[in-house]
DRENPAGU-181124 format. One record per atom (N, C-alpha, C): residue in one letter; atom name; x, y, z. Coordinates in pm, whole numbers, plus 50000, padded with zeros to 5 digits. Atoms other than C-alpha are relative to their C-alpha. Last residue first. Example, Ala and Ser with C-alpha at 12.3 -4.5 7.8 and 13.67 -1.06 7.14 Angstrom:
<rs>
  res  atom   east  north     up
    S     N  49918  49881  49994
    S    CA  51367  49894  50714
    S     C  49923  50109  50073
    A     N  50089  49881  50000
    A    CA  51230  49550  50780
    A     C  50090  50120  50000
</rs>
This chain:
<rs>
  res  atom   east  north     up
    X     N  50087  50083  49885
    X    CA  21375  47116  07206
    X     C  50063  49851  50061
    X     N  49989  49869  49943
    X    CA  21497  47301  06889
    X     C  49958  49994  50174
    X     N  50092  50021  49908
    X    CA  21674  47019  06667
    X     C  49970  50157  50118
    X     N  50119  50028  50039
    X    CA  21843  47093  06370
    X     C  49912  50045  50040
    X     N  49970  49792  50056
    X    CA  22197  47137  06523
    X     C  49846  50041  49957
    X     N  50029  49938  49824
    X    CA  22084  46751  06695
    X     C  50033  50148  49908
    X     N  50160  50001  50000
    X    CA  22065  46603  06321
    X     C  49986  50083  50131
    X     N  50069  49942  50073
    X    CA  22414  46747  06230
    X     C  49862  49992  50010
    X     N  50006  49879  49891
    X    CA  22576  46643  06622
    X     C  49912  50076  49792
    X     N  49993  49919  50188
    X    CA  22455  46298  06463
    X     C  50011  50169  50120
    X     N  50146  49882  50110
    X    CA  22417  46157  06831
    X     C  50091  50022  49909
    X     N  49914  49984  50165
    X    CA  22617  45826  06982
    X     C  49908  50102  49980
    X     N  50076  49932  50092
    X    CA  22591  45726  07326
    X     C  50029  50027  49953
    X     N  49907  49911  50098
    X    CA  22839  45446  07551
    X     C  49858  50034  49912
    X     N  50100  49948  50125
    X    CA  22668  45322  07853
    X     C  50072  50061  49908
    X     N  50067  49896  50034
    X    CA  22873  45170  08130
    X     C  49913  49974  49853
    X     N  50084  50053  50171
    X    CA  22935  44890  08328
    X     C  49959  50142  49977
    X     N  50139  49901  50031
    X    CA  23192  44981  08608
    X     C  49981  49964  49921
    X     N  50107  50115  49945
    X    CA  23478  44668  08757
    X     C  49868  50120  49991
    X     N  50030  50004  49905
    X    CA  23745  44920  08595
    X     C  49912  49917  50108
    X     N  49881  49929  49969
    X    CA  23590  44953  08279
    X     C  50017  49964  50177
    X     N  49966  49962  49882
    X    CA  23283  44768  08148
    X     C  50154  50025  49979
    X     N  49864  50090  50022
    X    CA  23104  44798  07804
    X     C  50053  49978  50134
    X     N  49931  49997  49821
    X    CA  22804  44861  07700
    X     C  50104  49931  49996
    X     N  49856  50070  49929
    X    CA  22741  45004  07326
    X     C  49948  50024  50166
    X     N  49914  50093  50177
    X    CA  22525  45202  07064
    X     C  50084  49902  50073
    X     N  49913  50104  49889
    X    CA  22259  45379  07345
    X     C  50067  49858  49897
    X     N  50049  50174  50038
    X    CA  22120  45611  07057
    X     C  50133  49939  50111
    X     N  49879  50020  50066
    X    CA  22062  45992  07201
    X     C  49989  49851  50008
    X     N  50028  50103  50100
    X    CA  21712  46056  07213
    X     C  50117  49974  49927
    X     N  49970  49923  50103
    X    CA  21750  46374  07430
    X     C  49999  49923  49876
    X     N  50079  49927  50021
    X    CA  21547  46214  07700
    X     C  50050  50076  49847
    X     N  50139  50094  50032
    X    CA  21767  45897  07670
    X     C  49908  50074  49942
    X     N  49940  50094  50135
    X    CA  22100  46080  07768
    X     C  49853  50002  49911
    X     N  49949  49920  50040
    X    CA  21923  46258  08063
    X     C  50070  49963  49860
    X     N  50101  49956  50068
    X    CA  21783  45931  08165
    X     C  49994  50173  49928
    X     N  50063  50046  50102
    X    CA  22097  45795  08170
    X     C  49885  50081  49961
    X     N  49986  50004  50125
    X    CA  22227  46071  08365
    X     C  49967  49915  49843
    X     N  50058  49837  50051
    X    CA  21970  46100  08629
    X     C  50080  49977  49858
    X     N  50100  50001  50079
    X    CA  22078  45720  08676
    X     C  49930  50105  49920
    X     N  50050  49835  50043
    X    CA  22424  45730  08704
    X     C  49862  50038  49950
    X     N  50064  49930  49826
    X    CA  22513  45385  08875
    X     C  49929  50103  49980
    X     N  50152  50021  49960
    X    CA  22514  45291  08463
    X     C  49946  50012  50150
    X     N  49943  50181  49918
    X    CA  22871  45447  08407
    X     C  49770  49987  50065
    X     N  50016  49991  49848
    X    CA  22789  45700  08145
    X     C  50019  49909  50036
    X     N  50018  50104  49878
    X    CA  22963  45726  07825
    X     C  49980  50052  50114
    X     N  50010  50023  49853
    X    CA  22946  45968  07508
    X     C  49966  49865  50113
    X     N  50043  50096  49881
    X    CA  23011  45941  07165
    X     C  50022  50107  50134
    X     N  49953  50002  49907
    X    CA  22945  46221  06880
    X     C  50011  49853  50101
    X     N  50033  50081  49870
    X    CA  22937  46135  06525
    X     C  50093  50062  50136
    X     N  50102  50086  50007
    X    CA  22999  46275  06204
    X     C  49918  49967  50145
    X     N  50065  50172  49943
    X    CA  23232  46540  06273
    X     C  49869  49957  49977
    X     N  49836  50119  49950
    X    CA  23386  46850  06105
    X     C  49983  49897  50036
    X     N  49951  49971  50159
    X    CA  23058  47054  05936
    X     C  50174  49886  49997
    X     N  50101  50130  50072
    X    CA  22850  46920  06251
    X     C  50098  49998  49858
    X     N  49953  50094  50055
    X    CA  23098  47100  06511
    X     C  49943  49922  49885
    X     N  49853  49971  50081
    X    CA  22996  47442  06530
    X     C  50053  49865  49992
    X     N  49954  49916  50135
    X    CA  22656  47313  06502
    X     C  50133  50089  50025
    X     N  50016  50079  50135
    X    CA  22652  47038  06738
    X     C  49989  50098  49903
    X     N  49810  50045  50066
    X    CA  22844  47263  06995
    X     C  49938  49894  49871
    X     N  49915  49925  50021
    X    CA  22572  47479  07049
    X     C  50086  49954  49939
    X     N  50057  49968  50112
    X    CA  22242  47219  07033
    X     C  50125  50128  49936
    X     N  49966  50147  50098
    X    CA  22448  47048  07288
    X     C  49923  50047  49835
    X     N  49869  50074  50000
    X    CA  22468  47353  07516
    X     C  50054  49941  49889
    X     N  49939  49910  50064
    X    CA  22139  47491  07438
    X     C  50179  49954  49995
    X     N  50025  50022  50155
    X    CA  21966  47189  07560
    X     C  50090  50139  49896
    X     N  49955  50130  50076
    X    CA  22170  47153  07845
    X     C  49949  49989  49894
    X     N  49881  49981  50030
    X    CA  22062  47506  07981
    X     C  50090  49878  49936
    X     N  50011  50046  50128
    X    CA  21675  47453  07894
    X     C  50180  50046  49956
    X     N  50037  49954  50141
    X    CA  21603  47595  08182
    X     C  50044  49985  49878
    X     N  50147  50021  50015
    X    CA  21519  47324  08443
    X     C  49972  50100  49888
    X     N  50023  50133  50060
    X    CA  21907  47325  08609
    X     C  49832  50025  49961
    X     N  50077  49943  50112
    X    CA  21997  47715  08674
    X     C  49919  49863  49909
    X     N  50049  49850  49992
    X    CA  22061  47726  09021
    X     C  49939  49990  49855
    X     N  50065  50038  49905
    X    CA  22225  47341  09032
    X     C  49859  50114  49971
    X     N  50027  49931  49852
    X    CA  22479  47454  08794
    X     C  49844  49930  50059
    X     N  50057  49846  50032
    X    CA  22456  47266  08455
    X     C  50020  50018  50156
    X     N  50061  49928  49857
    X    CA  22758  47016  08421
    X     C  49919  50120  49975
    X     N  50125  49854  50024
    X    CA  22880  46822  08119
    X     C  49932  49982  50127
    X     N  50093  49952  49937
    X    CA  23178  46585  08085
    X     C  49979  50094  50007
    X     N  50029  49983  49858
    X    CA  23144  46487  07808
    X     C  50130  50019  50072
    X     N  50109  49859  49974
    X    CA  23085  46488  07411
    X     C  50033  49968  50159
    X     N  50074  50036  49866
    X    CA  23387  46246  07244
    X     C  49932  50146  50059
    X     N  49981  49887  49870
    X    CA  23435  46346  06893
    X     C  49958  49939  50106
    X     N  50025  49997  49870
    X    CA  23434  46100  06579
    X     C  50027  50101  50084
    X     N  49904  49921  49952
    X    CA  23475  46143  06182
    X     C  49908  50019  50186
    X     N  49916  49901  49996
    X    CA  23326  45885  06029
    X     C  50023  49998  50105
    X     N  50051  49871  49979
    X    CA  23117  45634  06090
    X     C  50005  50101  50017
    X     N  49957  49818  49921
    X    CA  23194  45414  05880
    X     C  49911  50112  50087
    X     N  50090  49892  50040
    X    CA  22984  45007  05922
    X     C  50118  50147  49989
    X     N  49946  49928  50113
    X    CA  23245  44769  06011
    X     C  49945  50079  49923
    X     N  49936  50080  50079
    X    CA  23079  44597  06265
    X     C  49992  50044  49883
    X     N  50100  49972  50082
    X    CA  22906  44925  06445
    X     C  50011  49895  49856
    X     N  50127  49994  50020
    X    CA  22924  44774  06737
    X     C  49944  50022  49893
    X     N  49993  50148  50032
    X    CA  23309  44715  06729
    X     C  49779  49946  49976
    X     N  49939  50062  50117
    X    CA  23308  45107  06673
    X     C  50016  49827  49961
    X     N  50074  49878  50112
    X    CA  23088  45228  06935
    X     C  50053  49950  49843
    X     N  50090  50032  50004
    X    CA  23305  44991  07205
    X     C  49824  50036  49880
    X     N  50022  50108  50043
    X    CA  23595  45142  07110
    X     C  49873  49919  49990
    X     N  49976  50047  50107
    X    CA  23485  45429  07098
    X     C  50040  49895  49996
    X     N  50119  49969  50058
    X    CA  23338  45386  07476
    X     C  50021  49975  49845
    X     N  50063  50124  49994
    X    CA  23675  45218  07576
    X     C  49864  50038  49943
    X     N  49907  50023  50102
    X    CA  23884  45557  07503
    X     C  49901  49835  49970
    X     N  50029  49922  50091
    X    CA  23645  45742  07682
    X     C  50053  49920  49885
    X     N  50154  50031  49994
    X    CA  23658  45477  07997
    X     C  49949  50022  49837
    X     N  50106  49892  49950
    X    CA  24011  45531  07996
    X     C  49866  49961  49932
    X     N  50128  50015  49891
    X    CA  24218  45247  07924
    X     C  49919  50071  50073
    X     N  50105  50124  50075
    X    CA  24345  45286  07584
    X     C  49904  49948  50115
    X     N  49952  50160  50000
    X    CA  24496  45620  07694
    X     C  49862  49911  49987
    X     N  50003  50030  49860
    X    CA  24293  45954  07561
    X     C  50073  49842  50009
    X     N  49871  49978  49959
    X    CA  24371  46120  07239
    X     C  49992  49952  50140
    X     N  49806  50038  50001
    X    CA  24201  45872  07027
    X     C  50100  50126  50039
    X     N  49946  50171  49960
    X    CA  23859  46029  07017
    X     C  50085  50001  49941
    X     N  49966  50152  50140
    X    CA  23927  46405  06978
    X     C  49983  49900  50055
    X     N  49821  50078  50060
    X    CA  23787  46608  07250
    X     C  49975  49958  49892
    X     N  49970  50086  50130
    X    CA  23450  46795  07354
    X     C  50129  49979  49987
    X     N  49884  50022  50050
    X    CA  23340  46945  07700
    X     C  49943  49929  49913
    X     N  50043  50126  50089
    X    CA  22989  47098  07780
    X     C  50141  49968  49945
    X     N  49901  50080  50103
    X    CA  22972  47337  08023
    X     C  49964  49894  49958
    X     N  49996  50118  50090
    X    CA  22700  47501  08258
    X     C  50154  49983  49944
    X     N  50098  50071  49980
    X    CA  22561  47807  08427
    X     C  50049  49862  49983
    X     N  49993  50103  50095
    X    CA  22861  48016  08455
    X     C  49874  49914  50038
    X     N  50010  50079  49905
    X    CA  22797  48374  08580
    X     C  50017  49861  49864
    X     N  49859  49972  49956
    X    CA  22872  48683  08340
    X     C  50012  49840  50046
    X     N  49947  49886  49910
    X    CA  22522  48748  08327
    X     C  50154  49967  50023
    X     N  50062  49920  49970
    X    CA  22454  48407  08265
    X     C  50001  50109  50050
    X     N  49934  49881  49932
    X    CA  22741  48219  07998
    X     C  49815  50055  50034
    X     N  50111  49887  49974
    X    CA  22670  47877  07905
    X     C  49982  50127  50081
    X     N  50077  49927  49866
    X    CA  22978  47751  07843
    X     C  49885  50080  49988
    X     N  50105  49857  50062
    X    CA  23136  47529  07537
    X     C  49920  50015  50147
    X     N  50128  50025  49941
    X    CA  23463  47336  07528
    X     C  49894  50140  50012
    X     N  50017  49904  49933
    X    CA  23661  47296  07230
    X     C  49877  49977  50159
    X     N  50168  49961  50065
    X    CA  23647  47086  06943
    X     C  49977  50099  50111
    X     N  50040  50086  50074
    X    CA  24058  47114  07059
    X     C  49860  50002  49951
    X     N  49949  49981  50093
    X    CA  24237  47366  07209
    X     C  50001  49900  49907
    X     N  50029  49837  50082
    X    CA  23968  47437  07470
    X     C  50109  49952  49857
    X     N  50131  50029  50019
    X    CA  24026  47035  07541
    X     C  49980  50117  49944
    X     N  49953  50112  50123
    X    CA  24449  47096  07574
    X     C  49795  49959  49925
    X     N  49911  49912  50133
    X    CA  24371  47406  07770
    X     C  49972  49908  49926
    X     N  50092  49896  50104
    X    CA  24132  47188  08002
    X     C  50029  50067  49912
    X     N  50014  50104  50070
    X    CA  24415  46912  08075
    X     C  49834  50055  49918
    X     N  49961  50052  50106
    X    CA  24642  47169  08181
    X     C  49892  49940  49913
    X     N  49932  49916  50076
    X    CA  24422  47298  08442
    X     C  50059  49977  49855
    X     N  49953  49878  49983
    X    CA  24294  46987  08526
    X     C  50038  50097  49945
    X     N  49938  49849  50099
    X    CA  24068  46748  08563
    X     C  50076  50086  50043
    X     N  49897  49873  49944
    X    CA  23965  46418  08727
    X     C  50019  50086  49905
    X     N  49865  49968  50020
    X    CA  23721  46162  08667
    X     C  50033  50126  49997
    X     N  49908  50072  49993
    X    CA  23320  46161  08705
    X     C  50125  50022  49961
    X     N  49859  49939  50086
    X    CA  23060  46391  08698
    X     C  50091  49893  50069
    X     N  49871  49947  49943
    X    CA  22757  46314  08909
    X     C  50083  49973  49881
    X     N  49879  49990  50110
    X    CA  22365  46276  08887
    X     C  50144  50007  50053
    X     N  49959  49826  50044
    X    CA  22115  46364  09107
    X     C  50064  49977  49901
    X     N  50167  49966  49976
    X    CA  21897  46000  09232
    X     C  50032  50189  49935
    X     N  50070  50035  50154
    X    CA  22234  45819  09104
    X     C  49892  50072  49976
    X     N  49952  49969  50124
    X    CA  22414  46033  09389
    X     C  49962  49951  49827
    X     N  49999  49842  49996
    X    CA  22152  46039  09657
    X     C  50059  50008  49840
    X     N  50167  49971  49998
    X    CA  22139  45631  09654
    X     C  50000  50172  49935
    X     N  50023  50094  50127
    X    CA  22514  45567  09617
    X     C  49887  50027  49956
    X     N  50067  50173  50053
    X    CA  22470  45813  09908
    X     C  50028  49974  49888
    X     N  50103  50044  50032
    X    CA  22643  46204  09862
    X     C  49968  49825  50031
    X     N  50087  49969  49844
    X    CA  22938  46318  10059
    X     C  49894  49951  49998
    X     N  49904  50044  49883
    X    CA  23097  46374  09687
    X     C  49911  50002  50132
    X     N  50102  50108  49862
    X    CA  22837  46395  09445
    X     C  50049  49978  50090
    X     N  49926  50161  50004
    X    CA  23102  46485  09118
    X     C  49869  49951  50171
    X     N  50078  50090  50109
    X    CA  22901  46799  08989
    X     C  50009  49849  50066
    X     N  50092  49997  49941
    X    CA  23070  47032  09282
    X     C  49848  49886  49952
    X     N  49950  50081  49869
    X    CA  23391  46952  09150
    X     C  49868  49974  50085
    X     N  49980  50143  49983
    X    CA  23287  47033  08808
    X     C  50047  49960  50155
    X     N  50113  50101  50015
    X    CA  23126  47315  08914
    X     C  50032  49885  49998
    X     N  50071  49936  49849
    X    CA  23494  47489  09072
    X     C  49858  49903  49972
    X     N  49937  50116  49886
    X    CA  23704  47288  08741
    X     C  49866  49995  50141
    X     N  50001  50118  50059
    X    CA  23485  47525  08519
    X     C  50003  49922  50095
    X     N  50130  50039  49926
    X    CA  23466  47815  08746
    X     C  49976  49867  49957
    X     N  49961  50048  49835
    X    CA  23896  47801  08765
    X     C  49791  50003  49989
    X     N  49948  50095  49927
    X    CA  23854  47761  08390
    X     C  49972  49975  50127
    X     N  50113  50093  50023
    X    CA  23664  48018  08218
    X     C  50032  49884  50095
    X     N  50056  49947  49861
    X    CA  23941  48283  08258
    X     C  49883  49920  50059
    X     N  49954  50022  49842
    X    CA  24079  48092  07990
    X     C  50002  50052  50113
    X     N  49919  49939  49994
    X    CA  23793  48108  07734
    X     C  50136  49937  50137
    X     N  49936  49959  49871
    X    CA  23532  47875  07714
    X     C  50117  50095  49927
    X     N  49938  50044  49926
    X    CA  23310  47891  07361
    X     C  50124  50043  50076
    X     N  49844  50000  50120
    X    CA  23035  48034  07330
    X     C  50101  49954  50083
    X     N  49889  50120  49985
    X    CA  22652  47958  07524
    X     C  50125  50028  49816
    X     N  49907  50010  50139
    X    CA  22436  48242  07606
    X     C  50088  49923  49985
    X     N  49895  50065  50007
    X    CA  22176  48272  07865
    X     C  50060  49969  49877
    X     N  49974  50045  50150
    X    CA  21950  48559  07918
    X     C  50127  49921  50067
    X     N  49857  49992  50019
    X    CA  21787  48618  08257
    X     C  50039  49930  49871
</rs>
């Protein structure tokens, strides 16, 4: 089966939201859910337009079927206390006064269950780092460290762990890739 990753549309949505809900571990152990992964904070309707109408988000289209997503924003359009908003920060007091340009936040990202092992997250991120590499320097991303699949999901792709920070009474992980060195990359 061929998979193809462009970006969402708005018919794209209600499967969007539908994985993401199914991403988040609900019902799952503390145990279960670090041992799979999970998606965190809320979404909606609205608040996906406003993301499509920004770096955009990007779907791995199978047969029609959704395998995946990969959201992107602007850092600095999220309040100062969202996790996202605490990652750049955290990314930026790290990099003591180093530029690093032009920023994007990369998450959250869901592959379906059904299609997890083919190389649908690598196409994803290898998608949106080249339509984005010519506009941004730097991606961040944050996991909350309960998340273990996702660290090591992070890690495997050799994204640089630039920042911890806590939110909320959660310690997370804030990651940084070159979305120009990841466009590159084929694996």
């Amino acid at each position: 089966m061929t998979i193809t990753v462009r970006r969402s549309r708005p018919d794209d949505h209600a499967a969007i939201l539908a994985l993401m809900d199914r991403a988040r571990g609900l019902g799952l152990s503390d145990e279960e859910r670090a041992r799979r992964g999970f998606v965190q904070g809320s979404m909606t309707p609205e608040l996906l337009e406003r993301f499509q109408d920004g770096p955009g988000i990007f779907v791995a289209d199978a047969a029609g079927e959704l395998a995946g997503f990969a959201i992107t924003s602007e850092a600095g359009g999220l309040p100062p206390e969202h996790p996202a908003s605490a990652a750049v920060t955290a990314v930026v007091e790290a990099a003591r006064g180093r530029d690093l340009g032009r920023m994007f936040l990369y998450g959250p990202v869901a592959v379906d269950d059904r299609f997890q092992g083919r190389g649908v997250l690598t196409r994803l991120i290898t998608a949106l780092s080249r339509a984005l590499r010519d506009d941004f320097d730097l991606a961040v991303a944050f996991v909350e460290t309960a998340n273990e699949r996702s660290l090591a999901v992070h890690r495997h792709y050799g994204m640089t762990e630039a920042a911890r920070f806590e939110r909320g009474g959660r310690t997370y992980v804030a990651f940084t890739f070159s979305p120009a060195a990841f466009a590159e990359r084929t694996s």
